[in-house]
VEXVONU-709643 format. One record per residue: residue number from 0; x, y, z of N, C-alpha, C in turn. Coordinates in pm, whole numbers. Example, Ala and Ser with C-alpha at 12.3 -4.5 7.8 and 13.67 -1.06 7.14 Angstrom:
BEGIN
(0 (1319 -569 780) (1230 -450 780) (1320 -330 780)),
(1 (1285 -225 708) (1367 -106 714) (1290 3 787)),
***
This chain:
BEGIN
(0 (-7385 8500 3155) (-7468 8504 3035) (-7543 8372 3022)),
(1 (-7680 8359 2998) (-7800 8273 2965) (-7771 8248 2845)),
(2 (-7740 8110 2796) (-7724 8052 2640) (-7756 7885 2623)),
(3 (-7808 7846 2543) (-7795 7748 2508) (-7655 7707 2428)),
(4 (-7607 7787 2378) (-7479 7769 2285) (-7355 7700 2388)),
(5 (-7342 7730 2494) (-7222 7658 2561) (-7169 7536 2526)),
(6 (-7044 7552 2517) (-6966 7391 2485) (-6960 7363 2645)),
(7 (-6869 7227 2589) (-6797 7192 2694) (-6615 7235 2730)),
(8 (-6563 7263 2631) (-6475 7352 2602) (-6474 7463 2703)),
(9 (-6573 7558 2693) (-6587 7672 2783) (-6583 7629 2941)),
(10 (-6677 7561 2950) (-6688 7510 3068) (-6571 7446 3136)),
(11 (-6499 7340 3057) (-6334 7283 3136) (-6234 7373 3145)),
(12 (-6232 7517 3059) (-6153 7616 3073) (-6203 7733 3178)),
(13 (-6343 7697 3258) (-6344 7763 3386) (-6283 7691 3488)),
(14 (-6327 7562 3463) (-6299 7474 3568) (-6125 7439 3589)),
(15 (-6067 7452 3503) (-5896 7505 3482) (-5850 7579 3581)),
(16 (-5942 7657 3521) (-5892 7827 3570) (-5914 7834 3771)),
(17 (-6036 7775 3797) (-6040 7745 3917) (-5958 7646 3979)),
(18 (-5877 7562 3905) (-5780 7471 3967) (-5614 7537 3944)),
(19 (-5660 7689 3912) (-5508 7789 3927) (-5436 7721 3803)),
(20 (-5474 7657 3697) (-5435 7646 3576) (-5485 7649 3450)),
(21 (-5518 7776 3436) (-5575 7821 3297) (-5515 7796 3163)),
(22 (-5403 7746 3155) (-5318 7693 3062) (-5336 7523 2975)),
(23 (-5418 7476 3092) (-5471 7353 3096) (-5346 7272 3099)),
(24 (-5243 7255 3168) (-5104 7188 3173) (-5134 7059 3221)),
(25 (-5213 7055 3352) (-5257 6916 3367) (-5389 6847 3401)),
(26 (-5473 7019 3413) (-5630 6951 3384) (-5664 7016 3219)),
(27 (-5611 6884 3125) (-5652 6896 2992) (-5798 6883 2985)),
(28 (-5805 6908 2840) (-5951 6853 2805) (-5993 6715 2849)),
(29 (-5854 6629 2789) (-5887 6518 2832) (-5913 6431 2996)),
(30 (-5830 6516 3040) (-5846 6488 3209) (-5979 6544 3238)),
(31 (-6030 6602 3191) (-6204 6667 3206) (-6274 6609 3218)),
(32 (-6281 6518 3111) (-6418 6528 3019) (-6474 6433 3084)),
(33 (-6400 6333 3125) (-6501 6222 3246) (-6599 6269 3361)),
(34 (-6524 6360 3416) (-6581 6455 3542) (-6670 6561 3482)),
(35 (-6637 6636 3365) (-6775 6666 3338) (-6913 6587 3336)),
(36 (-6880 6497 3192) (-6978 6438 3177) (-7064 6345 3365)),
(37 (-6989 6366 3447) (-7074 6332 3585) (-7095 6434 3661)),
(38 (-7033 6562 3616) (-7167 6684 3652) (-7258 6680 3604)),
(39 (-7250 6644 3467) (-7385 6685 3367) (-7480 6556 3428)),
(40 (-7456 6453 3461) (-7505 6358 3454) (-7582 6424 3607)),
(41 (-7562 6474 3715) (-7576 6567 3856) (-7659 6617 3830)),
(42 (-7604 6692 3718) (-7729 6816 3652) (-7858 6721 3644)),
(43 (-7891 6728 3522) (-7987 6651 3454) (-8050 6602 3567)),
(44 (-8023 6490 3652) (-8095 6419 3754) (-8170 6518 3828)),
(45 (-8119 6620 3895) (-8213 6741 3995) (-8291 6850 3868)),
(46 (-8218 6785 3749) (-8365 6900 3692) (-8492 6791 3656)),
(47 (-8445 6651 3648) (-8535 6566 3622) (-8656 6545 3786)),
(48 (-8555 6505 3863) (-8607 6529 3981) (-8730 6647 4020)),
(49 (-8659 6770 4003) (-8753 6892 4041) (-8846 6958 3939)),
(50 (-8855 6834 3787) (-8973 6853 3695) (-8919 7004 3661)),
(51 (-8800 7049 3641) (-8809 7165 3583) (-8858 7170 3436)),
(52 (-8858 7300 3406) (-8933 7294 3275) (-8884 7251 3206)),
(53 (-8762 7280 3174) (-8649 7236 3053) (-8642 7105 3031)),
(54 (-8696 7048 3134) (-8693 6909 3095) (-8829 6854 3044)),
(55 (-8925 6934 3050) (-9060 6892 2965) (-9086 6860 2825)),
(56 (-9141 6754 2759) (-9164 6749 2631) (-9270 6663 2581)),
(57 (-9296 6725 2456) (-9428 6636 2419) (-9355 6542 2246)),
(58 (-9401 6446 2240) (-9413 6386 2162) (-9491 6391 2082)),
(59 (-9418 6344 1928) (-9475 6331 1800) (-9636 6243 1831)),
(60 (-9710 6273 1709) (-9865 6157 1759) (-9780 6053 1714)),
(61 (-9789 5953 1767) (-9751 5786 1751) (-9880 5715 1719)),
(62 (-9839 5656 1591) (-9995 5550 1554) (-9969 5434 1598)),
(63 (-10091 5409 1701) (-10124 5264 1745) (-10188 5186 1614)),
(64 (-10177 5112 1552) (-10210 5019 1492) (-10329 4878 1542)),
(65 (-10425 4860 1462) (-10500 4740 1501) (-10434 4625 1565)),
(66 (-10427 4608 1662) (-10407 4465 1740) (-10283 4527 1779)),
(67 (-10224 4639 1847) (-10118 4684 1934) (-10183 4747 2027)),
(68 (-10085 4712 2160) (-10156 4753 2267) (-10050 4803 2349)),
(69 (-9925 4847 2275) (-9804 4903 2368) (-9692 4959 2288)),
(70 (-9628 5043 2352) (-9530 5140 2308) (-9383 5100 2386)),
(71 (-9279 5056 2277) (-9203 4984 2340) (-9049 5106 2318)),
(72 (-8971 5062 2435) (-8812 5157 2386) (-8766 5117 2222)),
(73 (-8686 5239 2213) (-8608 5258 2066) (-8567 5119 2057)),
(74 (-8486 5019 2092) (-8383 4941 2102) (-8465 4800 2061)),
(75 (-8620 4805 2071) (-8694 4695 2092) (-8710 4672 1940)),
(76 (-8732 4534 1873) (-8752 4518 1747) (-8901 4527 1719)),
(77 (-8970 4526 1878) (-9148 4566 1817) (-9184 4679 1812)),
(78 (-9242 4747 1707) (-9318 4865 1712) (-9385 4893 1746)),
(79 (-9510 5045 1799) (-9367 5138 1766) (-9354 5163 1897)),
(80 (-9256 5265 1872) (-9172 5297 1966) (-9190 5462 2041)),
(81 (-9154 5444 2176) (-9211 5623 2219) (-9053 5658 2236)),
(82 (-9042 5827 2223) (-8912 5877 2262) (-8806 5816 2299)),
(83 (-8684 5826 2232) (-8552 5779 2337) (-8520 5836 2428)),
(84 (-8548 5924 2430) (-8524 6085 2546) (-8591 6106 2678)),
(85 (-8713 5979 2674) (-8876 5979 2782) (-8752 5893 2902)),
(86 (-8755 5955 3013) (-8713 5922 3126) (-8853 5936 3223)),
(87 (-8934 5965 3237) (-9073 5969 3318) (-9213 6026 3254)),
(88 (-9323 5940 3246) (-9437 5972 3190) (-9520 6074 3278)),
(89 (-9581 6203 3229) (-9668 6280 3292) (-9812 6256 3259)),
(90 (-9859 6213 3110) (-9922 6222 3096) (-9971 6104 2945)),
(91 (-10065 6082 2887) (-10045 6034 2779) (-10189 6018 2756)),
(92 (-10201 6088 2594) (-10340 6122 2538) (-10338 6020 2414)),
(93 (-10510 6025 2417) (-10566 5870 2277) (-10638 6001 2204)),
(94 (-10693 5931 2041) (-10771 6036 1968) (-10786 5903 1867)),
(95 (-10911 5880 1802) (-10860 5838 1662) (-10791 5896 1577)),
(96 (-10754 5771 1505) (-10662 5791 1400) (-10660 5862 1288)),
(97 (-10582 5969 1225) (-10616 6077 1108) (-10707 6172 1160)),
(98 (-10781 6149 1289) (-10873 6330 1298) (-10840 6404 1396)),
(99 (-10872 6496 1358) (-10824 6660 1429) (-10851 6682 1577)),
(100 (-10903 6552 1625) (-10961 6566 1796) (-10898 6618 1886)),
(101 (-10883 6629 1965) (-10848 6697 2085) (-10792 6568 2130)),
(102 (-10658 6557 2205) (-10613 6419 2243) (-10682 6410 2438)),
(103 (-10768 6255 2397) (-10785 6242 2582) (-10732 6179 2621)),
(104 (-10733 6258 2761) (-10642 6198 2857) (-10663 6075 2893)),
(105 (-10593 5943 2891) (-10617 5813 2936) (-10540 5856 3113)),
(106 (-10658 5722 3192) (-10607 5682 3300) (-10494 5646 3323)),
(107 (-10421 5637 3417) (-10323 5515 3442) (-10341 5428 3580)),
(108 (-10335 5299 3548) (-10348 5159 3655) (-10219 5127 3696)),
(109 (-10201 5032 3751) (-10080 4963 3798) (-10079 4858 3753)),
(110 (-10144 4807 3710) (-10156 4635 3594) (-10255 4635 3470)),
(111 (-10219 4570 3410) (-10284 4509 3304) (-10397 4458 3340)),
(112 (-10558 4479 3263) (-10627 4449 3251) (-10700 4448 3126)),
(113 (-10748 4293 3093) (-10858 4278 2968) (-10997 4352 2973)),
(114 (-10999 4466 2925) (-11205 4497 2901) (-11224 4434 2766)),
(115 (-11337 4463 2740) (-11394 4403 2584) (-11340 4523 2543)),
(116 (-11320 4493 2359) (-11287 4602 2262) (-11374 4660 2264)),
(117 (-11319 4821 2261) (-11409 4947 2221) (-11304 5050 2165)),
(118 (-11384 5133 2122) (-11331 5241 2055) (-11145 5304 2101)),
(119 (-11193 5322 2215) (-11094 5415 2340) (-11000 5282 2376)),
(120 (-10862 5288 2404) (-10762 5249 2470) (-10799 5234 2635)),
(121 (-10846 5322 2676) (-10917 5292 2810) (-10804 5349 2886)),
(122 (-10691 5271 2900) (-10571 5322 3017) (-10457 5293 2960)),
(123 (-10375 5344 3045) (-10203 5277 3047) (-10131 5263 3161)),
(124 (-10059 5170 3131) (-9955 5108 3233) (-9821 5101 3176)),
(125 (-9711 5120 3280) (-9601 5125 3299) (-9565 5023 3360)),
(126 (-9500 4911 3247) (-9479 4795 3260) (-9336 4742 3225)),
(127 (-9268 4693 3288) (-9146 4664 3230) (-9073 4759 3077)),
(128 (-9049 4824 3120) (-9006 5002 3009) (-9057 5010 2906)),
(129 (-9212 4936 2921) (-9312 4938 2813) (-9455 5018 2843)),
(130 (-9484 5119 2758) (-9627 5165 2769) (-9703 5077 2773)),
(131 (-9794 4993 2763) (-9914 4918 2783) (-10075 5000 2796)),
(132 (-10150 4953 2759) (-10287 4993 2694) (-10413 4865 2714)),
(133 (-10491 4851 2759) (-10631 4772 2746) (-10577 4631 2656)),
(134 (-10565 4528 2728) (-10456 4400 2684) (-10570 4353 2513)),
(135 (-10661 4407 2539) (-10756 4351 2403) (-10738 4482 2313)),
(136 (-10664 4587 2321) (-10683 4707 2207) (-10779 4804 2216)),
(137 (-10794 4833 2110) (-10904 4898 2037) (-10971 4802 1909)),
(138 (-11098 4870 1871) (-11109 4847 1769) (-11084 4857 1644)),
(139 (-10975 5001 1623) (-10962 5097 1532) (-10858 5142 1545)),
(140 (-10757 5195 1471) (-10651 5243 1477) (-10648 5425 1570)),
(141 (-10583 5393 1664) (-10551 5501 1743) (-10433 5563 1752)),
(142 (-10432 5699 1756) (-10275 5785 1754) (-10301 5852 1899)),
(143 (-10182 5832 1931) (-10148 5853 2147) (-10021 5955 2102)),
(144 (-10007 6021 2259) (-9945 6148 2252) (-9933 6137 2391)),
(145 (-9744 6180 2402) (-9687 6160 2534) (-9656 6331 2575)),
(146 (-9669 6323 2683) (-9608 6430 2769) (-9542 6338 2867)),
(147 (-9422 6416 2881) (-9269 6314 2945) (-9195 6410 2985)),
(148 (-9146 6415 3111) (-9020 6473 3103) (-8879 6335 3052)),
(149 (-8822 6463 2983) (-8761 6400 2873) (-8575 6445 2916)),
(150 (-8516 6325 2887) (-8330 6384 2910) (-8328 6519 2852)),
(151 (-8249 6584 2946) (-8256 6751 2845) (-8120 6791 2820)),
(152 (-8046 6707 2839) (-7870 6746 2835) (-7784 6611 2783)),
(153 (-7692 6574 2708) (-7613 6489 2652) (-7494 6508 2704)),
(154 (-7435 6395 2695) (-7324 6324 2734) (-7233 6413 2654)),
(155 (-7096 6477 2697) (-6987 6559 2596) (-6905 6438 2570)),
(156 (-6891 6453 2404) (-6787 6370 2356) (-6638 6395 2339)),
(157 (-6636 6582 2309) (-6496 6649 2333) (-6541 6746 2356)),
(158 (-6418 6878 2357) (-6416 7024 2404) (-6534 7080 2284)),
(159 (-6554 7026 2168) (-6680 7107 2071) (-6772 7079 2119)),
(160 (-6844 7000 2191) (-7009 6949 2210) (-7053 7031 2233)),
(161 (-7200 7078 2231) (-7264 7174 2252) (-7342 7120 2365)),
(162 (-7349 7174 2487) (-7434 7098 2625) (-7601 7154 2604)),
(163 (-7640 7279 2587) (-7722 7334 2502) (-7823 7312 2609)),
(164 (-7802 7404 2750) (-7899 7432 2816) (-7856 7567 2902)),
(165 (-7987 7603 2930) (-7941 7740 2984) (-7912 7748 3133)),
(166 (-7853 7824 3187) (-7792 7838 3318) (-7714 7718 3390)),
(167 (-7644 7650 3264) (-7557 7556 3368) (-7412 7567 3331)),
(168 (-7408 7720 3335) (-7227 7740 3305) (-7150 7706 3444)),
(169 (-7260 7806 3549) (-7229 7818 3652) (-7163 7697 3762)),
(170 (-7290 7579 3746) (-7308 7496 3816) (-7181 7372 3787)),
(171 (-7164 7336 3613) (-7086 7295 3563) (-6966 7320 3602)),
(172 (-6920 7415 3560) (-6763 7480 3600) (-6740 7422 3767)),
(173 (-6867 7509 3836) (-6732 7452 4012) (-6829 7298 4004)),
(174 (-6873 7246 3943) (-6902 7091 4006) (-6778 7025 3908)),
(175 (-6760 7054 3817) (-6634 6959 3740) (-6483 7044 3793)),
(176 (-6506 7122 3817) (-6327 7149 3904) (-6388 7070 4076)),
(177 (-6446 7073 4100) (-6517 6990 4236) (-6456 6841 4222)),
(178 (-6499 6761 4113) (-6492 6641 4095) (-6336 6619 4064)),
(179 (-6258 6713 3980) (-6114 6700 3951) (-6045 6742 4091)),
(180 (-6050 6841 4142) (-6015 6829 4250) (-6005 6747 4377)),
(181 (-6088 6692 4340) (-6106 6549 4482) (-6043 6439 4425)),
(182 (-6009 6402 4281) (-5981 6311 4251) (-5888 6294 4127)),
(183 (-5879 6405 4054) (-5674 6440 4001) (-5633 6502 4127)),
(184 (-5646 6592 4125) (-5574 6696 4237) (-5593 6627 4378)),
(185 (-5610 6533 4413) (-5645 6483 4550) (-5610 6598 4682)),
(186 (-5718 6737 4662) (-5698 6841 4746) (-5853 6857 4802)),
(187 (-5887 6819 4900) (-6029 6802 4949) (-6046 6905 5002)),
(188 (-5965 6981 5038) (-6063 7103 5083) (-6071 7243 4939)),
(189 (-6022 7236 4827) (-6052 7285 4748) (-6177 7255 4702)),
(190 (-6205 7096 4686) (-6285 7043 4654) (-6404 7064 4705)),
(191 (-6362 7091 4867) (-6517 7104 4963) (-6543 7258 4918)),
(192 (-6455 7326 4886) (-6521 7496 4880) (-6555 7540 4691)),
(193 (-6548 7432 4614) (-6592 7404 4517) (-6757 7360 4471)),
(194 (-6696 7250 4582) (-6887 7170 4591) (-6984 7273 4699)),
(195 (-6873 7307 4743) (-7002 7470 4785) (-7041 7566 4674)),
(196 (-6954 7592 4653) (-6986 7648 4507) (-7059 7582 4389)),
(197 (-7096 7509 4377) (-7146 7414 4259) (-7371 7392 4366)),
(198 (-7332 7392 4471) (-7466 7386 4531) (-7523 7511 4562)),
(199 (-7463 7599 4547) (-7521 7750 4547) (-7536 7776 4456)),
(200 (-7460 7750 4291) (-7564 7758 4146) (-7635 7666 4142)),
(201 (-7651 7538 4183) (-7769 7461 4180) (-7914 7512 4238)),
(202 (-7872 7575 4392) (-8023 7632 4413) (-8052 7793 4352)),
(203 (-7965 7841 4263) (-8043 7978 4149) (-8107 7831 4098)),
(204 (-8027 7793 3991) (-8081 7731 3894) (-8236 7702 3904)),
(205 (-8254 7619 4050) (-8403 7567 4102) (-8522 7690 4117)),
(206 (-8394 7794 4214) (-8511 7922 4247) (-8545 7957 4095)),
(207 (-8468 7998 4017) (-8546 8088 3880) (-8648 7994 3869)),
(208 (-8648 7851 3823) (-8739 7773 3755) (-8811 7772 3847)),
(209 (-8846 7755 3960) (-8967 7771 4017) (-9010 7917 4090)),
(210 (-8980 8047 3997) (-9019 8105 3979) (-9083 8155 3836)),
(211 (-9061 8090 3753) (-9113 8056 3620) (-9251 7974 3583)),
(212 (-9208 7882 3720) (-9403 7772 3743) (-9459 7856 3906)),
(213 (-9433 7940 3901) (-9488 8033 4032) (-9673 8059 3921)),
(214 (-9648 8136 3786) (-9753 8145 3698) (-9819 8017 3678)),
(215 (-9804 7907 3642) (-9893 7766 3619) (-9965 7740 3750)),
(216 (-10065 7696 3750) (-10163 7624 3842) (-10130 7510 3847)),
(217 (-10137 7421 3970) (-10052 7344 3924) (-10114 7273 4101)),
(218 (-10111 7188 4150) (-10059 7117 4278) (-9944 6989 4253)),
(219 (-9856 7074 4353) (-9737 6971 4365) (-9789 6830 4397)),
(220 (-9709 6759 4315) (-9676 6611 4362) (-9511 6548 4347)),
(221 (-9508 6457 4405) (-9338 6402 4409) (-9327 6368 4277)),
(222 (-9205 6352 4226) (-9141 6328 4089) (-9238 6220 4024)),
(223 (-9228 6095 4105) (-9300 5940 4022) (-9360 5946 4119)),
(224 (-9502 6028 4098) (-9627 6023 4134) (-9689 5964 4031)),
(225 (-9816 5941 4038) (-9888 5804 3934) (-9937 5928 3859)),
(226 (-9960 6024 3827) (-9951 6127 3776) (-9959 6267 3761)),
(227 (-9937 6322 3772) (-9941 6451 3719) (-10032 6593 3669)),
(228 (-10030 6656 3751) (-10169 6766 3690) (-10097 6843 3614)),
(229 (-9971 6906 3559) (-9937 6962 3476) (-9950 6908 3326)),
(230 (-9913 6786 3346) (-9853 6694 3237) (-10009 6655 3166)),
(231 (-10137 6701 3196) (-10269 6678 3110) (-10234 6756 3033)),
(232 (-10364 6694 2875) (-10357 6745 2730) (-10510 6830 2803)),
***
């Protein structure tokens, strides 16, 4: 079954059950939850990797302000700030500020450069885990708009968390009895016919989704390509 609703609960009580103890006697929750959370962490990376969809997202408009010329992480005391969730930029659109425009697409460079002030932001750069923009501004207050693939799965804190993506019951279950097995259970060949199992729901997982962007137009490029033809406004 396809759900976003899955705990992690469900999931360590397959992965139990595949270590011939459904009772959970000595793969508890708590003996789990480490080895989950580094499936999930497995996960996430090859859906980040293979730009699946689920990991696509757009951002709120963010107002650039007069005399700002960059978008810094949550954690930074300068404003403002883009997504906590943005693990790779696809795309990123300018508009003035307060109107209904259509957001354009800015360039992206590999360094910083001064033009004279004008209207438009001109470009962006990916600079030390900072957006960056035309080192002189704008003239005028501008609102920018990210397309990112974005983290699409969280860290489980106990058996309630909600993992809250679809099709990774499968993959979850034999990659975290995979990981307990090699390393509570120190039984490697369970382990090896586990992690077989855990790479044969990994490639459904891939086939559906890229049978889902089979419909988009699209030309492939590698993950951190300088950008992106999907990821335009």
């Amino acid at each position: 079954m396809s759900t976003t609703s899955l705990t992690a609960g469900e999931v360590m009580d397959r992965s139990a059950a595949l270590m011939n103890d459904p009772a959970k006697t000595d793969y508890t929750y708590a003996a789990q939850l480490v080895y989950l959370n580094m499936a999930i962490d497995e996960l996430v990376e090859s859906l980040e990797e293979s730009n699946a969809s689920s990991t696509n997202s757009t951002s709120a408009v963010i107002l650039l302000p007069v005399g700002k010329n960059k978008l810094t992480p949550i954690e930074s005391a300068e404003v403002p700030h883009y997504p906590m969730d943005l693990i790779e930029i696809q795309s990123v659109g300018e508009r003035t500020a307060g109107s209904n425009d259509t957001f354009a697409t800015l360039g992206r460079r590999d360094f910083l450069q001064a033009f004279p002030v004008g209207q438009s932001l001109l470009y962006w750069v990916w600079e030390r885990n900072e957006i960056k923009f035309n080192t002189n501004g704008a003239l005028g207050p501008r609102e920018v708009q990210l397309n990112y693939i974005a983290q699409s799965i969280s860290q489980a804190e106990d058996e309630y968390s909600v993992i809250g993506t679809i099709n990774a019951r499968s993959f979850l279950s034999y990659k975290t009895a995979a990981f307990c097995a090699m390393f509570i259970g120190e039984n490697e060949s369970r382990a090896t016919a586990l992690e077989e199992q855990a790479s044969r729901a990994l490639e459904r997982i891939t086939g559906i989704n890229n049978k889902g962007r089979q419909q988009i137009s699209t030309r492939h490029r590698p993950f951190r390509a300088s950008y992106k033809a999907r990821g335009s406004f």
